[in-house]
Steps between C-alpha positions, in 0.01 A plus 500: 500500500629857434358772687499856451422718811445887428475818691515872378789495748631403849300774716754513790541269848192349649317436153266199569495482120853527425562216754248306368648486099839472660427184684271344326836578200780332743332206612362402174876533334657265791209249416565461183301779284596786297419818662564846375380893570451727313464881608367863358777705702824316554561449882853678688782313464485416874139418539506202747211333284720578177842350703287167626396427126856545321605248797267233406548553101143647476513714163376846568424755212340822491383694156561835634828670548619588815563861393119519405368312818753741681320773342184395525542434924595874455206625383316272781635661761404853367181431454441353815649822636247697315189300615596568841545918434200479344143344671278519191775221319234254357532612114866485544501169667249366206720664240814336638361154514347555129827650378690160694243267298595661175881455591486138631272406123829626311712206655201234364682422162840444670342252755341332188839451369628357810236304521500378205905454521457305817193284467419479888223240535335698774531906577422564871386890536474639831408855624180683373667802314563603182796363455303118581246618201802526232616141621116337445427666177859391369478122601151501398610641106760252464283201625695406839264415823529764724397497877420770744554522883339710717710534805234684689148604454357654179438882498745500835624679643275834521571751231559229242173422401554700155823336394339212588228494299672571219703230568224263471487548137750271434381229718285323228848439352650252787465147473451499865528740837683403765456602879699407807218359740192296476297854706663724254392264176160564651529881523651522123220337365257718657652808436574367120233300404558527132815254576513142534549410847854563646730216554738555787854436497657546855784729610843316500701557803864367570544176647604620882656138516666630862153580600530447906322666707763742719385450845572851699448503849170575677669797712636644157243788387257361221570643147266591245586554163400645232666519103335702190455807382478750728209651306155616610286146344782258701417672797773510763396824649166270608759251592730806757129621633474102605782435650478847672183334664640193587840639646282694747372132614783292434832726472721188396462535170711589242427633107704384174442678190612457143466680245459836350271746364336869503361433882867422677539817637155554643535148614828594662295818670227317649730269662687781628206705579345200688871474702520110345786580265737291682265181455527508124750423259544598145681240235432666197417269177675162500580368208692170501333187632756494800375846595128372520576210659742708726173745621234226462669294767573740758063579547274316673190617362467636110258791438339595223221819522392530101167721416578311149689197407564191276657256645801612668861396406615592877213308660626126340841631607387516853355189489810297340703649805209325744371829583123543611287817338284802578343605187234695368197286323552661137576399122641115527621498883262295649591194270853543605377551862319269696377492859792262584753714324452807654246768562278732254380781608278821300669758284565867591404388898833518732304439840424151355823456342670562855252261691617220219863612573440451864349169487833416327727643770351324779498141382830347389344173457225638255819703296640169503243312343398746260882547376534122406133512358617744279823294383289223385249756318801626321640161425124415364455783279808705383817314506614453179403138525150596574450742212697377229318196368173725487710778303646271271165310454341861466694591232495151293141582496517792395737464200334184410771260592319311754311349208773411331692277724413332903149446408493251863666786688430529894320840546738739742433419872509919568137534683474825259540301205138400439446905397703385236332247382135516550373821431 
C-alpha cells in the first residue's frame, strides 16, 4: 500500500492533526507500507515533525517555495495585527480567507502532477481549510481515492462556521470521512448529513513500552498536570480557578503545566494574584518523546478542562503513562474516558472540576486503580498494535484492494472497527 498524507502545512507544536498524519506516516513505514507527505508551505528546516520524518525515510515534499510560504506567513501576521486595531474586521477576515482560497486553487495542477508522478493508492487529507480543498479536488481529477479526517467537530471551533461550510463543498468528492471516535462519528453525521456515515480511525499514540506506574510517596504533595495550548477553548485558566479552590481545602497540591499560548501570562497573573505561584510549574512545549514521558511521569493526576475538543492527543498520553483523568464531557472524551479511567466533569464549571480534583487527592487507592485502568484502555485502543490492522484494513477498502486479495481475512479485533465496516 502507498499512502499519501497531506496538510496545507505543519501549523506549529500541539497540532492534534499534524500528530495524527505524522504517526499514522511512521508507523505505517516501519510496518511495511509506503508512506509519504506532501505539503502547501514547506515546513522550517528544524521542525521537530519535519526532523522525525527525514529519520524514518518518510519522503516529505511541499509545492510551494519557502520564500513564498515565508512571505505569505508575513502577510498573516499583518493582518492579524490589523483585525485586532480594528473591531469592525469581518469583511477583511472574509476577504482574506477568499483571497487564501484563490491562492491555495493555483497549486491544484502541480499536485495533479505529483499525483499523477507518484501514483499513491490512497491520499489521506486532514485539516478543514483551504489548503485540504486543493488536495480533494486534485486526487479527485486524477482518479486517486481520497479520504478525509476530521480531527474534531465540524463547524468547530466558534468563528469557523463560514470556512467550514465552504469546506463542505468538496466533501461529495471523498470516498469516505474519517473521524477519531465512535461519539464524534455520531456528531459528524448529524451535523453533515449529506455524507455517508463517518468511519473512525483512532489516534495513534507511541508505544510507552516502560509504562510503570512511578509510585511517589503519600506525604509527597499530589501533582496535577496539565499539557496544551494555553488558549482560551483548552481552558487552563478554569483549570488555576480549580485548583485555587481545592488548595484552600487541601494545600498539598502541586500544578504542572505544558505548553504555550496567548493566555500564559494571564495564567502566570492569576497564580500570582491568588499568592499560588510557587505551587505551579511551567515546562514550556515538549517536543521529543523523552520529554513527554519525562513530564507525564512525574503527575499523579492528568487534567484536561476543554469547552471544545476531539479527542485529545495529551489525554492517551496520560493514560499510556498509567495516569488517571479529570476531563471535561465534550467532542470524543467520553469514549476515551470511562468511569474506571478517571473522572468527567461539565465544561466551563471550575467548582465541579475542583470537587473531581479533590476526590482524586484524597484516595490513593482510587488514583491507583484508575491509572492502571487507563494503561489497559490505551493498550486496547491506540497502541500501534491496536490501530494498525483497522488502518490498514481501512484503507484496502478504500482503494479496492481488499477485494482483490485475503478474501477469508479476520476482521480487525479494534472495538472501533465495526464503524468501519457496517455503516
Amino acid at each position: 500500500m502507498k499512502i499519501l498524507f497531506c496538510k496545507t502545512g505543519f501549523a506549529g507544536p500541539i497540532s492534534g492533526a499534524d500528530e495524527v498524519a505524522v504517526m499514522y506516516a511512521l508507523e505505517l513505514q516501519r510496518a511495511g507500507h509506503s508512506t509519504a507527505l506532501l505539503l502547501v508551505h514547506p515546513p522550517a528546516a528544524d521542525d521537530i515533525l519535519a526532523v522525525r520524518l527525514r529519520e524514518a525515510n518518510v519522503p516529505l515534499t511541499a509545492l510551494a517555495s519557502p520564500t513564498f510560504s515565508s512571505s505569505m506567513a508575513t502577510a498573516r501576521k499583518v493582518a492579524i495585527r490589523v483585525m485586532r486595531a480594528f473591531k469592525p474586521a469581518s469583511q477583511l477576515i472574509l476577504k482574506s480567507r477568499e483571497l487564501m482560497f484563490n491562492v491555495m486553487d493555483r497549486y491544484r495542477d502541480a499536485c495533479c502532477a505529483y499525483l499523477v508522478r507518484e501514483r499513491p493508492d490512497v491520499v489521506h487529507v486532514l485539516t478543514p481549510d483551504q489548503g485540504a480543498m486543493m488536495f480533494i479536488r486534485a486526487a479527485h481529477r486524477v482518479g486517486v481515492p481520497v479520504v478525509y479526517q476530521e480531527v474534531g467537530l465540524p463547524f468547530h471551533p466558534p468563528g469557523f462556521e463560514r470556512v467550514y461550510e465552504r469546506f463542505t463543498w468538496v466533501l461529495p468528492l471523498c470516498a469516505r470521512v474519517a473521524v477519531l471516535s465512535p461519539l464524534l462519528a455520531h456528531e459528524t453525521h448529524r451535523a453533515l448529513p449529506q455524507v455517508e456515515f463517518p468511519s473512525v480511525l483512532p489516534l495513534m499514540s507511541h508505544d510507552v513500552r516502560n509504562g510503570v506506574q512511578q509510585a511517589r510517596s503519600a506525604h509527597q504533595p499530589v501533582r496535577f498536570g496539565f499539557a496544551g495550548r494555553l488558549e482560551y477553548l483548552k481552558g487552563p485558566l478554569q483549570l488555576v480557578e480549580a485548583f485555587r479552590l481545592l488548595h484552600a481545602i487541601e494545600p498539598n497540591i502541586e500544578l504542572r503545566i505544558a505548553g504555550d499560548g496567548s493566555q500564559r501570562q494571564e495564567i502566570v497573573d492569576t497564580l500570582r494574584h491568588y499568592g499560588l505561584e510557587n505551587k505551579c510549574r511551567f515546562f514550556g512545549i515538549y517536543n521529543r518523546v523523552a520529554e513527554r514521558s519525562q513530564f507525564m511521569g512525574d503527575l499523579d493526576v492528568f487534567v484536561l478542562p476543554s469547552l471544545t475538543e476531539g479527542t485529545p492527543n495529551a489525554i492517551i498520553e496520560a493514560m499510556a503513562h498509567h495516569k488517571p483523568i479529570v476531563a471535561t464531557r465534550v467532542g470524543g472524551i467520553p469514549d476515551l474516558v470511562s468511569s474506571e479511567v478517571g473522572v468527567l466533569v461539565p465544561p466551563s464549571d471550575p467548582r465541579s472540576l475542583s470537587d473531581a480534583l479533590a476526590k482524586l487527592t484524597t484516595d490513593v487507592k482510587l488514583r491507583q486503580a484508575m491509572g492502571v485502568a487507563a494503561r489497559k484502555r490505551y493498550e486496547e485502543l491506540f497502541t500501534p498494535q491496536a490501530v494498525l490492522p483497522l488502518l490498514i484494513d481501512f484503507y484496502e477498502r478504500v482503494s479496492g484492494q481488499s477485494e482483490q486479495s485475503n478474501t477469508g481475512r479476520i476482521s480487525p479485533a479494534h472495538p472501533w472497527w465495526s464503524f468501519n465496516g457496517s455503516h
